[in-house]
One Martini backbone bead per residue (centre of mass of N, CA, C, O) as a GRO file, in nm:
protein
  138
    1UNK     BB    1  -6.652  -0.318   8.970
    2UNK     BB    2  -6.699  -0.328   9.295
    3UNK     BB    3  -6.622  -0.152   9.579
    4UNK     BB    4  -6.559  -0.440   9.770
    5UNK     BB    5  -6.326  -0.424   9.601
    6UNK     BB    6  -6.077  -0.470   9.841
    7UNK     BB    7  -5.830  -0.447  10.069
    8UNK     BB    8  -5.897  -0.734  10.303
    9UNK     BB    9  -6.027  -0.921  10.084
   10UNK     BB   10  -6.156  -1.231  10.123
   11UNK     BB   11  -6.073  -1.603  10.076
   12UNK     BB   12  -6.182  -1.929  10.128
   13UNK     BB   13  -6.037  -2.252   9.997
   14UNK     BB   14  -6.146  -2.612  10.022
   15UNK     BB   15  -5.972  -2.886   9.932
   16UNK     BB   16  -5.924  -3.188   9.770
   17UNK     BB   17  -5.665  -3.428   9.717
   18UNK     BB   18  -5.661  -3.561   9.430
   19UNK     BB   19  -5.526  -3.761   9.231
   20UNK     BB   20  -5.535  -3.512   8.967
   21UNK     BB   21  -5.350  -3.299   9.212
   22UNK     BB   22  -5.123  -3.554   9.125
   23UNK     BB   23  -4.833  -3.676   9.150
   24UNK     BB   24  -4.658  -3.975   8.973
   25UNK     BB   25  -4.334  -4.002   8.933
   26UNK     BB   26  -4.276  -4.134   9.255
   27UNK     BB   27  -4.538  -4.284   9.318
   28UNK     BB   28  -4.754  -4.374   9.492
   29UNK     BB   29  -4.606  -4.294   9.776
   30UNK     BB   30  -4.534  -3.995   9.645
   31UNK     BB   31  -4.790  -3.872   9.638
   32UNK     BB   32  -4.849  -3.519   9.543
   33UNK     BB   33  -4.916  -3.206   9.516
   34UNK     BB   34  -4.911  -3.019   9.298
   35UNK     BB   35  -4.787  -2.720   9.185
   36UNK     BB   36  -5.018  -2.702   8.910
   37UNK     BB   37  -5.235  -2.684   9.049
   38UNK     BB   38  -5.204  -2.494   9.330
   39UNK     BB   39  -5.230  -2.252   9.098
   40UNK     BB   40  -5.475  -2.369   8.961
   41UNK     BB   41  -5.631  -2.292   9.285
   42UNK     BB   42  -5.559  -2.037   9.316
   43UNK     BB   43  -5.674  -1.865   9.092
   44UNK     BB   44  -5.950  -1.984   9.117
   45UNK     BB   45  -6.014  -1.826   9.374
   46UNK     BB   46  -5.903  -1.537   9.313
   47UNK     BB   47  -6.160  -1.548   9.101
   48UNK     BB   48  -6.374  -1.580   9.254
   49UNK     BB   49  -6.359  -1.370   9.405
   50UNK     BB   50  -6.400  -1.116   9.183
   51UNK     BB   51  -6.707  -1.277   9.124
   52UNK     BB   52  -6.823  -1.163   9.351
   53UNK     BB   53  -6.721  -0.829   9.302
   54UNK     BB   54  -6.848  -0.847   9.021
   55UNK     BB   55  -7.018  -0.757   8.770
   56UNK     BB   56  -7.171  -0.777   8.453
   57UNK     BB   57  -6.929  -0.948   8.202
   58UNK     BB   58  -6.715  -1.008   8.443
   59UNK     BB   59  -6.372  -1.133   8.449
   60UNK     BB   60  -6.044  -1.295   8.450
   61UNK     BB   61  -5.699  -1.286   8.443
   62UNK     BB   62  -5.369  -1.393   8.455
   63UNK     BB   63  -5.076  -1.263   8.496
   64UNK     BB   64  -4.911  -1.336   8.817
   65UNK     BB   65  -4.719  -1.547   8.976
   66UNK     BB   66  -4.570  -1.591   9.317
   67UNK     BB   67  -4.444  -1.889   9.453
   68UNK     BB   68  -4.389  -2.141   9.773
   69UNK     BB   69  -4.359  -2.466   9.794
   70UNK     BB   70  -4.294  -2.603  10.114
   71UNK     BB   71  -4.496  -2.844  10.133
   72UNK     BB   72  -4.635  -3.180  10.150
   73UNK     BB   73  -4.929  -3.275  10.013
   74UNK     BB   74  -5.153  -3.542  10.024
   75UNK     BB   75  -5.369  -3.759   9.969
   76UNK     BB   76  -5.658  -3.660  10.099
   77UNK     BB   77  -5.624  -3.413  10.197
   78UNK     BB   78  -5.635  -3.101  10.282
   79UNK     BB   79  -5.664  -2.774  10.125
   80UNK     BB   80  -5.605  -2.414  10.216
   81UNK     BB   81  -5.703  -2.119  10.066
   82UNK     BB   82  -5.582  -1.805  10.087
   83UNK     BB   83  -5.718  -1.526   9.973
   84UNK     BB   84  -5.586  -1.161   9.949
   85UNK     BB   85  -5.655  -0.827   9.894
   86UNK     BB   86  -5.380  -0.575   9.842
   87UNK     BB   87  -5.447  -0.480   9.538
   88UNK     BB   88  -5.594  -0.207   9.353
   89UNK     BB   89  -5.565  -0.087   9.001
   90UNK     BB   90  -5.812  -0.051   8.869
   91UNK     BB   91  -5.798  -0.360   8.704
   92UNK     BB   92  -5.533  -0.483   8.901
   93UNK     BB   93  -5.549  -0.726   9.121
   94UNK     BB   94  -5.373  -0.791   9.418
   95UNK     BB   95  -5.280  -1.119   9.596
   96UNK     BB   96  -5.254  -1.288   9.881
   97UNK     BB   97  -5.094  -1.619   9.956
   98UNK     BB   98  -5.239  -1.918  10.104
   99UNK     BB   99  -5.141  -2.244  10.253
  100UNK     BB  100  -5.274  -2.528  10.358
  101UNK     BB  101  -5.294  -2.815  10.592
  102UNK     BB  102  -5.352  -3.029  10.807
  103UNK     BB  103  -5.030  -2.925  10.929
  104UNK     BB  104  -4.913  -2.707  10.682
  105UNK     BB  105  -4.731  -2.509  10.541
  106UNK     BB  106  -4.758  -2.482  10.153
  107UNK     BB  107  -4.775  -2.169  10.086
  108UNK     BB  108  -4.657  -1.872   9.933
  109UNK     BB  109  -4.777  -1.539   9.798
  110UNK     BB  110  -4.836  -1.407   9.485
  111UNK     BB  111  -5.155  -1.268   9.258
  112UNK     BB  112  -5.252  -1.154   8.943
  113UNK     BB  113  -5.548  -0.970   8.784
  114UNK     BB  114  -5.767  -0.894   8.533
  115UNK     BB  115  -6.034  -0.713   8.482
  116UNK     BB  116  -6.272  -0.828   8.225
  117UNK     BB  117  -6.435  -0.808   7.965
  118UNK     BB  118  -6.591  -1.057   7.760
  119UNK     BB  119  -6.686  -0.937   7.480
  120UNK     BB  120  -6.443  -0.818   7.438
  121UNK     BB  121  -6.235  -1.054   7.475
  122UNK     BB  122  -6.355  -1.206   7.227
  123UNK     BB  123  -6.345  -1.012   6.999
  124UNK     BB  124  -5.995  -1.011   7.021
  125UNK     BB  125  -5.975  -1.319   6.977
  126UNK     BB  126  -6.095  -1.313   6.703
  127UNK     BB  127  -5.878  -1.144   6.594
  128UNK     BB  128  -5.624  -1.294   6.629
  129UNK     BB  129  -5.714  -1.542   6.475
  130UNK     BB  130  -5.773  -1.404   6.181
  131UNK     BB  131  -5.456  -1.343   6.154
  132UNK     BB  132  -5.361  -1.641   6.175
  133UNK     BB  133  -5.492  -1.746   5.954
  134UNK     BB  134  -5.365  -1.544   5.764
  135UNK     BB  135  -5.091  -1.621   5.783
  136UNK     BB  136  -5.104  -1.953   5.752
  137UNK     BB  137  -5.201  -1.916   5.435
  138UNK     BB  138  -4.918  -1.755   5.330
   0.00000   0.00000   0.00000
């Protein structure tokens, strides 16, 4: 991680709300921006932000969300992301989330990743499947 990743620098991802954002149990005039997407674009954000400012070798992982999700934002929509980094601590590091529409403010809140090697994390990840498959085999 280089030293450029620390409390203040930001991210703005504008996204489009397509079908694929949005919830439909509501029926298609109720189509809005679903929460379980708006968490999955701060994520890819706060994300993009870290490999902006990361290593050869580095990506992270989401430990915890926690947004409010203010307003509903229509299909055809743009929603605003802005990630924000609040504090880095070793490899932690917590973001300062909102988004907003065309009209309203619709989220705020914070986000954590922790930043991963990815060769040793994959090594972990083999070693985890190992164990799993040999207790499955019992």
């Amino acid at each position: 991680m280089k030293e450029s990743l620390r409390p203040g620098v930001s991210l703005v991802n504008r996204i489009q709300v397509d079908r694929d954002r949005t919830i439909g149990f509501m029926g298609e005039e109720g189509r809005v921006y679903g929460t379980p997407y708006l968490v999955r674009d701060i994520e890819m954000t706060c994300r993009q932000l870290i490999l902006d400012h990361g290593d050869a070798g580095e990506d992270s992982v989401g430990t915890d969300v926690s947004i409010k999700h203010l307003a509903p934002t229509l299909l055809g929509m743009t929603a605003e992301i802005t990630a924000t980094v609040s504090a880095v601590e070793g490899r932690k590091v917590t973001f300062a989330v909102t988004a907003k529409d065309d009209l309203d403010q619709i989220c705020s809140g914070t986000h954590g990743r922790f930043v991963v090697d990815v060769g040793k994390t994959v090594e972990r990840l083999k070693a985890k499947a190992a164990k799993a498959a040999a207790a499955k085999a019992k």
